[in-house]
Each structure stands twice: as C-alpha cells, then as structure tokens.
C-alpha positions in Angstrom: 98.0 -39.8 -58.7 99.3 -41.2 -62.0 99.9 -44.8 -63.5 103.5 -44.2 -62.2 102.7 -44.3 -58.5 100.1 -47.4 -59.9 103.2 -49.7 -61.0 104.7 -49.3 -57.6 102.3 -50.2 -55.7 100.8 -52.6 -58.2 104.1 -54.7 -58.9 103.5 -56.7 -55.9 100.0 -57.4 -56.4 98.4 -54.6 -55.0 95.2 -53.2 -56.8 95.8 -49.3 -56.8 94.3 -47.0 -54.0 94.8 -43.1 -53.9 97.0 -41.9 -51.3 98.6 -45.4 -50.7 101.8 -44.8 -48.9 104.6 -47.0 -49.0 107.0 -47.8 -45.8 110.0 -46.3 -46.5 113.2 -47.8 -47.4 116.0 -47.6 -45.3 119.9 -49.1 -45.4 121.4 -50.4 -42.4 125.3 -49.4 -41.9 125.2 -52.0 -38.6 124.7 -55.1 -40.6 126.0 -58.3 -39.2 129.0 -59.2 -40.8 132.4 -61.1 -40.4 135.7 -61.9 -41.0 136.3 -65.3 -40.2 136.3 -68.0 -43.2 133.0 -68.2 -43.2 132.5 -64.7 -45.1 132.3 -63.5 -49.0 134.3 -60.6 -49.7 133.1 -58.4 -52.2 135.1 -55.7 -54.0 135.0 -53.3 -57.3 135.3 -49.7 -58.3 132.1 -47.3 -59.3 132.9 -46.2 -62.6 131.4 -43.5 -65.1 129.0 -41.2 -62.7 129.1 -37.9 -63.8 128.7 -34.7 -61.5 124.5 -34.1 -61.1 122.4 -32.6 -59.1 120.9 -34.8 -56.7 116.9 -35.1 -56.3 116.0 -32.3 -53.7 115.7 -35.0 -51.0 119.2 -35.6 -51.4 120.3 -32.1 -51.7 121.4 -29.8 -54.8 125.4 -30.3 -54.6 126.8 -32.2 -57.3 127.7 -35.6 -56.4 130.8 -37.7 -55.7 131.9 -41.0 -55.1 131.9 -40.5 -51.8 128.5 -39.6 -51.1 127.7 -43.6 -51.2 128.2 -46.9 -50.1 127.6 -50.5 -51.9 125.2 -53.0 -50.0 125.4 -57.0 -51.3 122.5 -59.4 -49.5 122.2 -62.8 -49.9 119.0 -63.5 -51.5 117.8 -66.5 -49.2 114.7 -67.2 -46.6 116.8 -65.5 -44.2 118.5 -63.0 -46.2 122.5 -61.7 -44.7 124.3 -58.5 -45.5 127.2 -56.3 -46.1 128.1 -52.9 -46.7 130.9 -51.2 -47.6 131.8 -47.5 -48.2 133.0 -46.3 -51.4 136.2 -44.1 -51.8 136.9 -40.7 -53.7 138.4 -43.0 -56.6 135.2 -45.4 -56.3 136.8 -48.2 -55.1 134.6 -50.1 -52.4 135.0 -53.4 -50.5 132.4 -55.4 -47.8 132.0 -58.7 -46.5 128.8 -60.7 -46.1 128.9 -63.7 -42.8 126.9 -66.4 -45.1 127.6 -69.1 -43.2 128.1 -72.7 -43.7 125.9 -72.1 -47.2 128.5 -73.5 -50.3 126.3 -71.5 -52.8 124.2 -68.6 -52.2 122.6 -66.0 -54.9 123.1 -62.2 -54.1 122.1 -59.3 -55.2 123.8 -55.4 -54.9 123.1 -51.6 -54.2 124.4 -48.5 -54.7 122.8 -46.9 -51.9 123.0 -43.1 -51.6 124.6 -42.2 -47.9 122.4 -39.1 -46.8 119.2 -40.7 -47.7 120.0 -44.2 -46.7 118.3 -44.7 -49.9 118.5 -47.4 -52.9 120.0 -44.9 -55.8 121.3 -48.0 -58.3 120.6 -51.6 -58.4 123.0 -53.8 -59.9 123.0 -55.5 -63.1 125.4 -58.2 -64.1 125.7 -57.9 -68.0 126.4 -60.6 -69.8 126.8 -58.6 -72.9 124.4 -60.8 -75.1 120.8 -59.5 -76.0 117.8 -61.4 -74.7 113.9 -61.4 -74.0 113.1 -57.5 -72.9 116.4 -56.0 -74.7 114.6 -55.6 -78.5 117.0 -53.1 -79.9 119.0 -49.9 -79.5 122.1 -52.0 -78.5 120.2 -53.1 -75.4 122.0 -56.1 -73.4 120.3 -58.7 -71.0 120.5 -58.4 -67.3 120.6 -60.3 -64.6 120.2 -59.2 -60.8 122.1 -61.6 -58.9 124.7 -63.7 -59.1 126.0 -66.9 -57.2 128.5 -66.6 -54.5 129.9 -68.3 -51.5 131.7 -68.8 -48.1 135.5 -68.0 -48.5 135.4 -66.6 -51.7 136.3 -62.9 -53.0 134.5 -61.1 -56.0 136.1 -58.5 -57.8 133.4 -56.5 -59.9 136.2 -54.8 -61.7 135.0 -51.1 -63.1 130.7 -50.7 -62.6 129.5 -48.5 -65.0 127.2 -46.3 -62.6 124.1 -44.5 -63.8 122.4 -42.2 -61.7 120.3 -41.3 -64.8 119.0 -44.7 -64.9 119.4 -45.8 -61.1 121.6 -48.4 -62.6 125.3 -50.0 -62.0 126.0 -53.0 -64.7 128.6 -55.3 -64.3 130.2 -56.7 -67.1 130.5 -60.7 -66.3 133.3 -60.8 -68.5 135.1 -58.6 -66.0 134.1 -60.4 -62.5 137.2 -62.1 -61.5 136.9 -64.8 -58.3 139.9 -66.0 -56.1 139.5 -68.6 -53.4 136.6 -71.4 -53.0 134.5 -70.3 -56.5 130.8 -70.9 -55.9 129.2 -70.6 -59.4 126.3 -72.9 -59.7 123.8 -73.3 -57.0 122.6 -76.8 -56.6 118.7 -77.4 -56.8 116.3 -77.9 -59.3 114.6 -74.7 -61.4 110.4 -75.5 -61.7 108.7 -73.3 -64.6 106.4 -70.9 -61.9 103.8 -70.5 -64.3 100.5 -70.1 -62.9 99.1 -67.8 -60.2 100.6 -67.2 -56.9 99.3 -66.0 -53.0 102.1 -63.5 -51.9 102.7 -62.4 -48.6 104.7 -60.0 -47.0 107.3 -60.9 -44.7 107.6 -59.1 -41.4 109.7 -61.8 -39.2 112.9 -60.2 -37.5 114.4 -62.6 -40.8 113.9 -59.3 -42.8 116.3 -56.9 -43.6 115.9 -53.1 -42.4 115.9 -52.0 -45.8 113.2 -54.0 -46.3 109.6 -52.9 -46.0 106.0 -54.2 -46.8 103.0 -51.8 -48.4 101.2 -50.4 -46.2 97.9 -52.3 -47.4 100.3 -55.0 -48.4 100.0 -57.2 -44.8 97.3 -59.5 -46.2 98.3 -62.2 -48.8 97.8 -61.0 -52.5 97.8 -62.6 -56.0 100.2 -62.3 -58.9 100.2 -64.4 -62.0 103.8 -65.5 -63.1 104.7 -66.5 -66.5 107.7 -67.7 -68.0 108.2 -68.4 -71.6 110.8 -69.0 -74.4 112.6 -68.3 -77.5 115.5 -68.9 -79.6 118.2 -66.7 -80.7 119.8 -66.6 -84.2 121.7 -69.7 -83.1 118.9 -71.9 -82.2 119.8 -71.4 -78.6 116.9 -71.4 -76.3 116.6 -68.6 -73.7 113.9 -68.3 -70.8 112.3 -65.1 -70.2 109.4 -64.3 -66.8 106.7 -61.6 -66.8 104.6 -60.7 -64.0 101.1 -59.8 -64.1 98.6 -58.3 -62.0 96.8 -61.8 -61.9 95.6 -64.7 -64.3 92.3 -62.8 -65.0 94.1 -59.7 -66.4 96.3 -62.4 -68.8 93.5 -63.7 -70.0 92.0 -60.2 -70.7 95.0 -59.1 -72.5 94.3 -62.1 -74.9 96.8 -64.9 -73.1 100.0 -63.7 -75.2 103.0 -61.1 -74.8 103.4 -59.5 -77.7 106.2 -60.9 -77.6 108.0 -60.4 -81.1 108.0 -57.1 -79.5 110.0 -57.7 -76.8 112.7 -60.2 -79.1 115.9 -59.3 -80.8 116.3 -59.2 -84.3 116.6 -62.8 -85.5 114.9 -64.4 -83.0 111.5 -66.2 -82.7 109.0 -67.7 -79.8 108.9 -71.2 -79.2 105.6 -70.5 -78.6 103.9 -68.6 -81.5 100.5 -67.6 -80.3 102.5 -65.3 -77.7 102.9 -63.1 -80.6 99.6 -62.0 -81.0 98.8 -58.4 -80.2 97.1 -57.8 -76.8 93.7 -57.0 -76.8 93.6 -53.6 -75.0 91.0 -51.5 -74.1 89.7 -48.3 -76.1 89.8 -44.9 -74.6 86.3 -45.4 -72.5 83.2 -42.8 -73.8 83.4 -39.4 -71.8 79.9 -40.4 -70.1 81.7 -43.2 -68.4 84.6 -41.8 -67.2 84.8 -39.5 -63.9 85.6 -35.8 -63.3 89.2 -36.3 -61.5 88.6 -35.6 -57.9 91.4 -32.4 -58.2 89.4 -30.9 -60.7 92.0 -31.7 -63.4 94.0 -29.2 -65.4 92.2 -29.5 -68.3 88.4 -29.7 -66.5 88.1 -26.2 -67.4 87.6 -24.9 -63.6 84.5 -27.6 -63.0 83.7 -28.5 -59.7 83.8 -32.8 -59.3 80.8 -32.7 -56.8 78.8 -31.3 -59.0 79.6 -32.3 -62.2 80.4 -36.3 -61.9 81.0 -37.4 -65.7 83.3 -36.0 -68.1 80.6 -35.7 -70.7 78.8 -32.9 -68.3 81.4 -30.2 -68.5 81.3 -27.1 -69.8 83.8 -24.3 -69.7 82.3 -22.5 -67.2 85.5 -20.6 -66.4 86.1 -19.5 -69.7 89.4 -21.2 -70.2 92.1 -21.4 -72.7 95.5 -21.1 -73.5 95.6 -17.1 -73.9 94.8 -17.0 -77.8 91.4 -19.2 -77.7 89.0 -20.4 -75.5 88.5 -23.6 -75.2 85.3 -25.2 -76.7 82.6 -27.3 -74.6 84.4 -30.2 -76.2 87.5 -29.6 -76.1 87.0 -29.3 -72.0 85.2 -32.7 -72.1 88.2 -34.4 -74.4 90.9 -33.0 -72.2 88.6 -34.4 -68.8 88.7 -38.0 -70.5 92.5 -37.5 -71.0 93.3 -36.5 -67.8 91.2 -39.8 -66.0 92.6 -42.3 -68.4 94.6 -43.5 -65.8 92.0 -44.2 -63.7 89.5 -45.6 -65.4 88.6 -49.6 -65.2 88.9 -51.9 -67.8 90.0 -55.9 -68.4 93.3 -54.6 -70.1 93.8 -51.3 -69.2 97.2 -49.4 -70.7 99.1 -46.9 -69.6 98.5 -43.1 -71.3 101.0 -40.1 -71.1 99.6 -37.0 -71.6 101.5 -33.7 -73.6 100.3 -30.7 -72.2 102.5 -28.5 -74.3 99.6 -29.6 -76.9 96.5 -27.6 -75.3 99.0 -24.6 -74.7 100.2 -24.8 -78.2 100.0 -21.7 -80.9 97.6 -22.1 -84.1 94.8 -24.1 -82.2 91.0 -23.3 -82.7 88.1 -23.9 -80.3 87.4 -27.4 -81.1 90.7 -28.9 -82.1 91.2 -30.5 -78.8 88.1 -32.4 -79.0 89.4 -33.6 -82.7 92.6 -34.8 -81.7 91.4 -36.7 -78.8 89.2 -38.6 -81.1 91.4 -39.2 -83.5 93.4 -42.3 -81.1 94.4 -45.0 -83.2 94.2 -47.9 -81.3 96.9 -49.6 -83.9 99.6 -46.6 -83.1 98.4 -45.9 -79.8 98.8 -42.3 -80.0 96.5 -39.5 -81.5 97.2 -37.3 -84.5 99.7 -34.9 -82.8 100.9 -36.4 -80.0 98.7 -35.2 -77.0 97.8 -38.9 -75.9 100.3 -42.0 -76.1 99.6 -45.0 -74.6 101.9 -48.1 -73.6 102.8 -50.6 -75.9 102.3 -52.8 -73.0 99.1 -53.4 -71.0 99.1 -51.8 -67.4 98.4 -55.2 -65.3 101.5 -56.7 -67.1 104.0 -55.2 -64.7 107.8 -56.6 -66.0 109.1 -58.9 -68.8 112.4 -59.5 -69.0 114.9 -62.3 -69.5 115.4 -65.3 -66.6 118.1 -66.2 -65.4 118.5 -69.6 -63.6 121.2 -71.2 -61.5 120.2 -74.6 -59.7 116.6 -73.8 -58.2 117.2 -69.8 -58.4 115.9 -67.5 -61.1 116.2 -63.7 -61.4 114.1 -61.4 -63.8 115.4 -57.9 -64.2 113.3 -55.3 -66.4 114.8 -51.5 -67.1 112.3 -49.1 -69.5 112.8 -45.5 -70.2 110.0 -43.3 -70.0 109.3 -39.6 -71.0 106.3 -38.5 -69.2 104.8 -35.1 -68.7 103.0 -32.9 -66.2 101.8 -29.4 -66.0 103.1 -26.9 -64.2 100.7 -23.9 -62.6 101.5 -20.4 -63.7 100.6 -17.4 -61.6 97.3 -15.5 -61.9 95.5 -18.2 -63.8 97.8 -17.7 -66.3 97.6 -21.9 -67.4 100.3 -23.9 -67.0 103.3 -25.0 -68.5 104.3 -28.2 -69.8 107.2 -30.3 -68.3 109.2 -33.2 -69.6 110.8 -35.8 -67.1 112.7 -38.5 -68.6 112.7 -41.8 -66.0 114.0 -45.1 -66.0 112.1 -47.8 -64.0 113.8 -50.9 -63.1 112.0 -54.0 -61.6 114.2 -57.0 -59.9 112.4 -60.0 -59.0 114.4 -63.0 -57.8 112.4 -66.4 -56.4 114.6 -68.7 -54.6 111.9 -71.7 -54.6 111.6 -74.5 -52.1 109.4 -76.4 -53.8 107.5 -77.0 -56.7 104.6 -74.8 -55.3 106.5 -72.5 -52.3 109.5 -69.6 -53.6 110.9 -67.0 -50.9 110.8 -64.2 -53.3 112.3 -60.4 -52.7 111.0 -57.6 -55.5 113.1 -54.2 -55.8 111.2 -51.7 -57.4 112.9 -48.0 -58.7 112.6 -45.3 -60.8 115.7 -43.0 -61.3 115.1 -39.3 -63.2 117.1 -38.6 -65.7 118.1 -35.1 -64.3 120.3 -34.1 -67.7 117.4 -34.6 -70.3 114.6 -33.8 -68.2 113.1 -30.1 -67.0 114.7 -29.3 -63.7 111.1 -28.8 -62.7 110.8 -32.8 -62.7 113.1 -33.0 -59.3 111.1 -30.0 -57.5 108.3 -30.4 -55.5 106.1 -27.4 -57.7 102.6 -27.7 -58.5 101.1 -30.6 -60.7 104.2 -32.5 -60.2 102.7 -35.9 -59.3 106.1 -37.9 -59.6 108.1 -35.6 -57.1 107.0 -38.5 -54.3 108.3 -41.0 -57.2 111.2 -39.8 -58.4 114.5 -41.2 -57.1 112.5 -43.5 -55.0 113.1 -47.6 -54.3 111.1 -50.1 -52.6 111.9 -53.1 -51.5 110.0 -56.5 -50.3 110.6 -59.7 -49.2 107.5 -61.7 -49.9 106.6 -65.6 -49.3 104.9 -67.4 -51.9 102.5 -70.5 -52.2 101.6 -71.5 -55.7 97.6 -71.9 -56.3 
C-alpha cells in the first residue's frame, strides 16, 4: 500500500492501517424529492468531456453524456437530495424538497450511472486566484454554494473533466430566477484548533454516504484557517486540515505558505512562511524490509531479513546489463519503505522505477543516487526519489469560502506517480506513469462556536490521456488500481477540544 491509499483513509483523521477497506460509495436514484413550492430546481448542461475510456470498473467503451446523472445535496445536519439524468446534449435538470429552510448551502456530483459512483465533484469558479491556486493559471474553488426553497439555478455550460474528476462552474455564468437565496444567515467562527470527529450513521445520512471501516470511533483532526492579502490589499481566508495539532507542531507551526500564494500576494501572518521542518530519509538500519518483499529487495525474504541494511542480493538481480550491488539492494529497500516509515513530519516520496531499469548504470550507482537526496530540492540527483513539497499529515489547503456560519475548503493537486510493472520469467519490471488528480471538499456547517456538522468528499480521477494504459488495469505492482477513479464520502459530527 502506498501514501495514496494513506491520504484517503487519513483525511478524516484516521492513522493508516494496511489493508484498511473503505465502505463503498453508492448514489441513490430514489431520493426524496418534490415538486411543490417548497423545492430548488437545479438545471445546467455538461460541457467539454471528451470520448475516454472509462476505468475498467466502469467498462472500456468510450463515454457519453449519457452514461451519467448530476446529484445536488443540501449540506445540512440532515442532509436532502436530488438527482437528475443527463441528456445526449448534456443538458440535466433535478429538484431537491428543502423544506421550509430560506437558505441552505449545497454541494453537486457528476455521478457515473453504471457504477453509481462519484466521477466529478463540482467546483464553482469564481475566476479569481486564491490560497492553494499559486500559478499555472489556477483559479480558486469553492464546493458549494447557497440556495433555497422556490428558487431555480441555472449552471449554464459545466466544463467537465473526467481527467481530473472535476466539473467547474463559472459563477459568472449561474443565473437564478424566483425567490434568490444568496447569503446564509449565521455567524462564521475561525475553527482553529483541534477537533473529535465522529462518523455519522443515523438514518439522517445519505446512501452515498459511508463511514471507514475503522472510522466508528471518534477521531482527531487539527483545523486551521489562516490569511492573506491579494495585490489589492483585499484579505482572503484560506483552511488546511491536518492529521492533528501534534503533527503541526512537528512540521514547525507554519504552511509554507508563500508557496501556496499567488504572485503578489503576502500572509497576514508572516511566520507561516517558514519552511516546514521535514523529516530526512530515515538510515537503512531503521527502516523495515516491506512485507511483499519489494521490487527492489533484490528477492530477500522479510522474515528473515527485518532491516533494510541486512540485504544482500542474494538472487543475483539487475536490470539485464548489471547486477545490482549489495548497496544498491539496500538503497532501493529504503526507497521502496519510505512511505511507511514513522516520523513527526513525514512527507510523501514517489518513486521512478524507469531509473534502476535504466541503460549506462554500474553496480553501485543506485546506492549513490539514493544518497544524494537533497532535503532543500527534495529530490535526488536523477530523479529516482521526489518527495512532496507538502508534509504527509497536512492533508488539504485550499481557499475558504464563507456565507453566514458556512465555510467550504476545496483542494485539487495533480500528481504523476509510478509503479512497476512485472515482466515474465524474472525478466524485471517495467516502469509506469499515472498521472492523477486528487480533490478534497470539506464543508462545516457549524452550530456553535465549538460543534460543526461537517461532510468531507475525497477523490482521485486518472488522467487516462497522459498516463500508461497500464495505470487503469488491475496488472501486477499496480497499487492504485483500488484507488483510481475512486470517491468517498462522509458525514462526520464535530465537537471542538
């Protein structure tokens, strides 16, 4: 298991555990919804999807409008639903029964029909950059937006990604005809601090709804918002979520968070600038043999050999020009465990395989360039380990949106992460690239000061155009196959500490 299947399991305060399995996700086509003048009508047209193959779970024809629907919820203590199915020319419209409620927050899906699955999440663009969008023409996004009784929405065009597992919204585009509800009344409380989470499992909860499988007792996260201001001196809120107040601490109590701004703009806060204090690559004595094996443990066996500094290449191994030194076998054992290994402020490391296959390496040169890991660029000579600019335990940043006494955090990173694939007759394996997107969507409704209903939507969407087609098979070494294409979903109680 990888740091990948780590973040989703970990995002909602879990500590990691090996074979961990989630309750799956499901979307209800039965929801409750009505007519009368108590309902929202939602409406808009899917816009820009392009003809992939699906993930092999869904199947391997291309895909079409058709082959989903569009699911709104209101994000309250007892949340309400609607789902509507979308046409050949994308268009889609539903209606959610909210009740008497003037104001309500909601949030949307794109939800894939043969899997009942999440396959997008939707992200209302405002078009204006913001905490977590640094660059490369990124935007900031929020994942809900405020609704009510008697009103219709009309998305106008959604730009739907199933690269990305995305479907933004333009605000500017969102028309509204009938009783507008904009603003939510209520009073926002910064939610900085550390906070008991527990899953709900009342019959309040939504089918697509589930809670971790380890995930019944209460659990901590630390939440912490901060801010900055833009080029004109306006001042903008951003929220990150971290494994708890211990691992912020660790990190060095900051964000990096000059990293994470737009040109131009600055922290009102300084000191969250400061690099985080992560850990160094632990010393092969104190790191353990994988319990697989590992590609790179040069055919040891774990329960006999417990530390990566006690292998030797007993099998002889290499990439069919050398063989591998005693080092190298020890350097590739410490790569391969990095993301299980402990630490205050442990990072996330991706590993290049195509490296130790590579042409023009001699015994030893393995062992070199896993030593040579610069802790400044986080990445060694040529490439075989990079870590994350981020710290592990820090799970999402992003900017926060609030409306009355409702905020909404959305997070979207691009990842290019690697296995390797097994050849035939020992013949080594075969590096592969998958390019993903994971998105994070955490909105807290709170009550009070110290008690939020919260929900958390967690995904990550493979970007089947720029990654191997090997990334969306179930083949050996692929450890994101379970992962891929794959959303969870929680609704979770809170009580500040």
């Amino acid at each position: 298991m990888n740091s990948t299947n780590r973040t989703l399991m970990k995002i909602v305060g879990l500590i990691a555990c090996t074979g961990l399995i989630l309750a799956g996700c499901t979307a209800s086509n039965t929801d409750e919804t009505s007519t009368a003048t108590a309902s929202l009508t939602v409406a808009g047209s899917l816009g820009g999807a392009q003809a992939k193959p699906g993930h092999q779970k869904i199947g391997t024809q291309a895909v079409t409008y058709t082959d989903y629907s569009v699911r709104c919820t209101t994000l309250t203590g007892t949340p309400k639903a609607g789902t509507g199915t979308v046409n050949a020319d994308g268009s889609f419209s539903l209606t959610i029964d909210v009740g008497s409620s003037e104001s309500v927050p909601i949030g949307c899906f794109v939800i894939a029909t043969v899997s009942s699955s999440i396959a997008a999440t939707f992200a209302f663009d405002s078009g204006s950059s913001g905490i977590g969008a640094s660059g490369n023409g990124e935007t900031s996004k929020s994942g809900s937006l405020s609704a009510g009784a008697g009103e219709t929405l009309n998305f106008g065009t959604i730009t739907f990604d199933p690269d990305k597992g995305t479907a933004t919204v333009s605000t500017a585009s969102i028309t509204r005809a009938g009783t507008s509800h904009e603003t939510v009344t209520g009073t926002w409380t910064d939610p900085t601090g550390q906070w008991t989470m527990t899953c709900k499992t009342d019959s309040g909860v939504l089918d697509d709804d589930a809670c971790p499988q380890e995930g019944m007792e209460p659990f901590d996260i630390y939440l912490h918002q901060m801010e900055a201001t833009d080029a004109s001196a306006v001042v903008h809120k951003g929220l990150s979520v971290w494994e708890n107040a211990t691992s912020y601490a660790a990190c060095g109590s900051t964000e990096d968070l000059d990293a994470e701004l737009p040109s131009g703009w600055s922290a009102v806060d300084a000191t969250l600038n400061a690099d985080f204090t992560i850990d160094a690559i632990p010393a092969a004595s104190s790191v353990s043999v994988p319990s697989w094996g590992g590609s790179g443990t040069c055919g040891v066996n774990p329960t006999t050999v417990t530390t990566c500094d006690q292998v030797t290449n007993v099998q002889s191994w290499g990439n069919g020009t050398i063989t591998y030194s005693d080092a190298d076998c020890q350097a590739m054992c410490v790569a391969e465990s990095l993301w299980n290994t402990s630490g205050s402020c442990r990072a996330r490391y991706y590993i290049n395989f195509s490296y130790t296959q590579g042409a023009g390496l001699s015994p030893g040169d393995i062992a070199t360039e896993v030593a040579s890991f610069n802790g400044t660029t986080g990445t060694t000579t040529n490439g075989y380990i990079t870590r994350s600019t981020s710290p592990e335990v820090r799970y999402a940043i992003g900017e926060l949106t609030v409306n009355g006494n409702f905020g909404t955090m959305l997070s979207s990173q691009t990842q290019t992460m690697h296995f390797c694939q097994w050849n035939e007759n020992n013949g080594g394996c075969t590096d592969r690239t998958c390019v993903a997107t994971e998105n994070v969507k955490m909105d807290i409704n709170q009550t009070s000061a110290t008690a939020a209903e919260v929900e958390v939507v967690i995904s990550w969407a493979l970007d089947v155009t720029n990654s191997d087609a090997a990334c969306s098979q179930q083949v050996s070494g692929n450890y994101l196959y379970e992962e891929m294409n794959r959303t969870n979903k929680f609704q979770l109680s809170a009580v500040k500490q």
